[in-house]
VODO-900786 format. One record per residue: residue number from 1; residue in one letter; x, y, z of N, C-alpha, C, O in turn. Coordinates in steps of 0.2 Angstrom, whole numbers, padded with zeros to 4 digits. Layout:
<atoms>
NUM|A|X|Y|Z|X|Y|Z|X|Y|Z|X|Y|Z;
...
</atoms>
This chain:
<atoms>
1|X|0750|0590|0920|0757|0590|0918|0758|0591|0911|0754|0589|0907;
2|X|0764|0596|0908|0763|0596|0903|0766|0592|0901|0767|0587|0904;
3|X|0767|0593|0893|0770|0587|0890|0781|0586|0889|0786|0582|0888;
4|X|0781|0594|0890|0786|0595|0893|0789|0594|0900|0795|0592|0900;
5|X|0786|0596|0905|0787|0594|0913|0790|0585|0909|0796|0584|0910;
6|X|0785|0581|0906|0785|0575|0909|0792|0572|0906|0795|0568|0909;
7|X|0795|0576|0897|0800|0576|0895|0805|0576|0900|0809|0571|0902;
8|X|0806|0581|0903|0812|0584|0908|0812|0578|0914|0818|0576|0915;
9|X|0808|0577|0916|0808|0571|0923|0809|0563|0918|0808|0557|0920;
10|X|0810|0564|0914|0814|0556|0913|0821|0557|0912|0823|0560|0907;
11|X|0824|0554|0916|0831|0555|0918|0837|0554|0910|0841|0558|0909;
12|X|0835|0548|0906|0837|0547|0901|0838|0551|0897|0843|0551|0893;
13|X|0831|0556|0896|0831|0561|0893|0834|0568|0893|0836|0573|0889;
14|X|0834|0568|0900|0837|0575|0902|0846|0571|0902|0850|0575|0899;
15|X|0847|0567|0903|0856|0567|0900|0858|0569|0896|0863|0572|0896;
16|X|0854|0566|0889|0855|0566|0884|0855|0575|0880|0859|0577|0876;
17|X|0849|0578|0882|0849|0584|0882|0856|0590|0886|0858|0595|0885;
18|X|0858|0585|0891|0861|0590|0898|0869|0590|0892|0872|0595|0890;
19|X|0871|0585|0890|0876|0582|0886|0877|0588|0881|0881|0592|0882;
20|X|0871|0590|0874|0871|0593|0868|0877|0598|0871|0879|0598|0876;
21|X|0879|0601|0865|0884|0607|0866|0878|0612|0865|0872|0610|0865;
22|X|0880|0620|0864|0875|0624|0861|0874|0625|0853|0878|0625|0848;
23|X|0869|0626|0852|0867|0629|0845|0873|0632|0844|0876|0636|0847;
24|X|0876|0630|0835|0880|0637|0832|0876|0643|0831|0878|0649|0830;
25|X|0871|0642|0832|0867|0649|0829|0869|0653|0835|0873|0658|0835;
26|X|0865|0651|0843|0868|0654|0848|0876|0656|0850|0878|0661|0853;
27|X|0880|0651|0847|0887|0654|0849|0888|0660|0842|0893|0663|0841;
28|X|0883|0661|0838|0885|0666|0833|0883|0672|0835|0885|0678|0835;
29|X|0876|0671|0838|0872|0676|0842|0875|0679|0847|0874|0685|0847;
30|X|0879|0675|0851|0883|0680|0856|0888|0683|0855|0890|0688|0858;
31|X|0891|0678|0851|0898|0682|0846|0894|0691|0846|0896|0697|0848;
32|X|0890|0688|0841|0887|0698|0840|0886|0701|0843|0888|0707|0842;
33|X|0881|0697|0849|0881|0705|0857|0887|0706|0860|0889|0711|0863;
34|X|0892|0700|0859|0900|0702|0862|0903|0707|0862|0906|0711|0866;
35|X|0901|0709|0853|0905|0713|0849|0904|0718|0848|0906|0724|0846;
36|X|0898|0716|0850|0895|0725|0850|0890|0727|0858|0884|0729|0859;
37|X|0896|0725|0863|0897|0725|0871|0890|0726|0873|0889|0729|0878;
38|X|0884|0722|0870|0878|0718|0873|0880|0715|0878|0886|0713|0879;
39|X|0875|0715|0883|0878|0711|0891|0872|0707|0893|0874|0703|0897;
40|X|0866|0707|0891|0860|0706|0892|0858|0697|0889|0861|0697|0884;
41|X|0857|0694|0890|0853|0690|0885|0847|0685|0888|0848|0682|0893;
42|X|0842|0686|0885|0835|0680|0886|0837|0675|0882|0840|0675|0877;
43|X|0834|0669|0887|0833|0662|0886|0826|0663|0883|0824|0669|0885;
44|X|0822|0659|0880|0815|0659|0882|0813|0651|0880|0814|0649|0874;
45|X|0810|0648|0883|0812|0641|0883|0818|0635|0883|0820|0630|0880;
46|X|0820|0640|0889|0827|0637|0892|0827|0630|0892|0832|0627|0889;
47|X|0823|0625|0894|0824|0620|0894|0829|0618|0899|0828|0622|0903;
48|X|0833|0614|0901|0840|0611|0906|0843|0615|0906|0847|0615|0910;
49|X|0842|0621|0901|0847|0627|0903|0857|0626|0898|0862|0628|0901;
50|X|0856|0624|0893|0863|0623|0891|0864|0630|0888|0868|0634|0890;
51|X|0858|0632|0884|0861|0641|0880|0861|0645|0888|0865|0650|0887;
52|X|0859|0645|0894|0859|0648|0900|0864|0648|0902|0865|0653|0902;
53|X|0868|0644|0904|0875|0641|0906|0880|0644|0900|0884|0648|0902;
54|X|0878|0641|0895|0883|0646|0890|0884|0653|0890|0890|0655|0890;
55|X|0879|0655|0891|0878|0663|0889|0882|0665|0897|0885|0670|0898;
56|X|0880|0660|0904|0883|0666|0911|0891|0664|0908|0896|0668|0909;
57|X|0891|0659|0906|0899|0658|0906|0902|0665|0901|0905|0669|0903;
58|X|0900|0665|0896|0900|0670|0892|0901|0676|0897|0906|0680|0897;
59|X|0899|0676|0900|0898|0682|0904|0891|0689|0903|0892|0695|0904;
60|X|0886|0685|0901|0879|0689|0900|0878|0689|0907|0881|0687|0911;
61|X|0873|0693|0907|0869|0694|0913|0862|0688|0910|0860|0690|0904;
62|X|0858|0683|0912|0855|0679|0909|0848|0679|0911|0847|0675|0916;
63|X|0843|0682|0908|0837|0679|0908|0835|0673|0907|0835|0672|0901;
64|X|0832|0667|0912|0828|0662|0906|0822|0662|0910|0820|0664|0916;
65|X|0819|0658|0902|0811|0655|0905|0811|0649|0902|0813|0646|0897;
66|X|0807|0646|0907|0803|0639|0903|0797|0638|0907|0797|0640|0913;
67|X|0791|0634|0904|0785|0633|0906|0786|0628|0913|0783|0629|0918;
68|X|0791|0621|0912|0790|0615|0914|0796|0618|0921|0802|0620|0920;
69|X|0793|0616|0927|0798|0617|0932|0802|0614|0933|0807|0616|0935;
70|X|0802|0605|0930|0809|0603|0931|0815|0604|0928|0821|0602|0929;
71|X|0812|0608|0920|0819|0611|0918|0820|0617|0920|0826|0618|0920;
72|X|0817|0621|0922|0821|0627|0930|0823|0625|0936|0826|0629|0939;
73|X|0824|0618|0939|0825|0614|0942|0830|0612|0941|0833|0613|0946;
74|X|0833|0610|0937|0839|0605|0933|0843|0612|0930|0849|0612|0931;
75|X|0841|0617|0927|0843|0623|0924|0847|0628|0930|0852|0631|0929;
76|X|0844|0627|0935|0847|0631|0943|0853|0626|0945|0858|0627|0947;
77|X|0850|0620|0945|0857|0614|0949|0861|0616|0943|0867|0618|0945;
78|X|0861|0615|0939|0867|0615|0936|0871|0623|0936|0877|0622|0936;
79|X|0868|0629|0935|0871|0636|0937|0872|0635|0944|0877|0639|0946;
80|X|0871|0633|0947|0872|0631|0956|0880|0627|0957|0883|0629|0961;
81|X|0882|0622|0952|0886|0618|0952|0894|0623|0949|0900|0625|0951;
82|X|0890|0625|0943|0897|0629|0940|0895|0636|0945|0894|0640|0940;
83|X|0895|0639|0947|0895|0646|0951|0891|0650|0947|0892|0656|0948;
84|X|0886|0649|0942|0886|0654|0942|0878|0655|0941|0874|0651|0941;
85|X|0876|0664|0939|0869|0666|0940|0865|0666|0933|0868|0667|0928;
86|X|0860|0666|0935|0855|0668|0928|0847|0671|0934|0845|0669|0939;
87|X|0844|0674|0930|0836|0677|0934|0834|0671|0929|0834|0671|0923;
88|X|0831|0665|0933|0827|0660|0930|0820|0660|0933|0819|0660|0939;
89|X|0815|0662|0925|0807|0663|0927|0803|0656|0924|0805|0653|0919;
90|X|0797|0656|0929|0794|0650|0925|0788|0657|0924|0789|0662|0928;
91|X|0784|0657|0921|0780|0660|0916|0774|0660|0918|0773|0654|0918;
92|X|0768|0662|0920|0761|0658|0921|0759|0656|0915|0761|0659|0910;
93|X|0756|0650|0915|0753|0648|0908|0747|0649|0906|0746|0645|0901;
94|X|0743|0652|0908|0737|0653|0906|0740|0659|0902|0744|0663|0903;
95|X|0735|0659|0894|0735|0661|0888|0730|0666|0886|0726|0664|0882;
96|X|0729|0670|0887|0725|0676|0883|0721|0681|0888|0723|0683|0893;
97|X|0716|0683|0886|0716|0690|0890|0715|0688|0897|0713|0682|0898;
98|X|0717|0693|0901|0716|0695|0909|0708|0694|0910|0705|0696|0915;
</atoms>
């Protein structure tokens, strides 16, 4: 398990995360592909999924990733709860050449 996985399954933890608002960096980030009518956007260590959920509300079409399944997990319940979609991938984790 990673060290991750085990972050996200303590419930404590993941409230406290589920709670944050998003990064201003990300809401400046989307401002930009808004404006310059980008539709697309990757997550990549989506985690619980809040820049995921921001961004479908935004109205992206939304890639995410994260290693740990219970934050794809938590990350889907919660796009499931508000209607809405994102392509959520978990990633193989094995590292280096084929």
């Amino acid at each position: 398990m990673t060290g991750w996985q085990k972050l996200w399954q303590d419930p404590e933890i993941a409230k406290r995360w589920q709670q944050r608002p998003p990064l201003p960096e990300v809401v400046a980030a989307a401002d930009r592909l808004a404006a310059e009518e980008r539709t697309r956007a990757l997550d990549i260590g989506c985690g619980l999924g809040r820049h995921t959920v921001y961004l479908a509300v935004r109205g992206f079409e939304v890639t995410a990733t994260d290693s740990a399944p219970a934050a794809i997990a938590a990350c889907r319940g919660t796009l499931d709860q508000a209607g809405l979609h994102a392509n959520l991938l978990q990633p193989d984790e094995r590292v280096g050449p084929a």
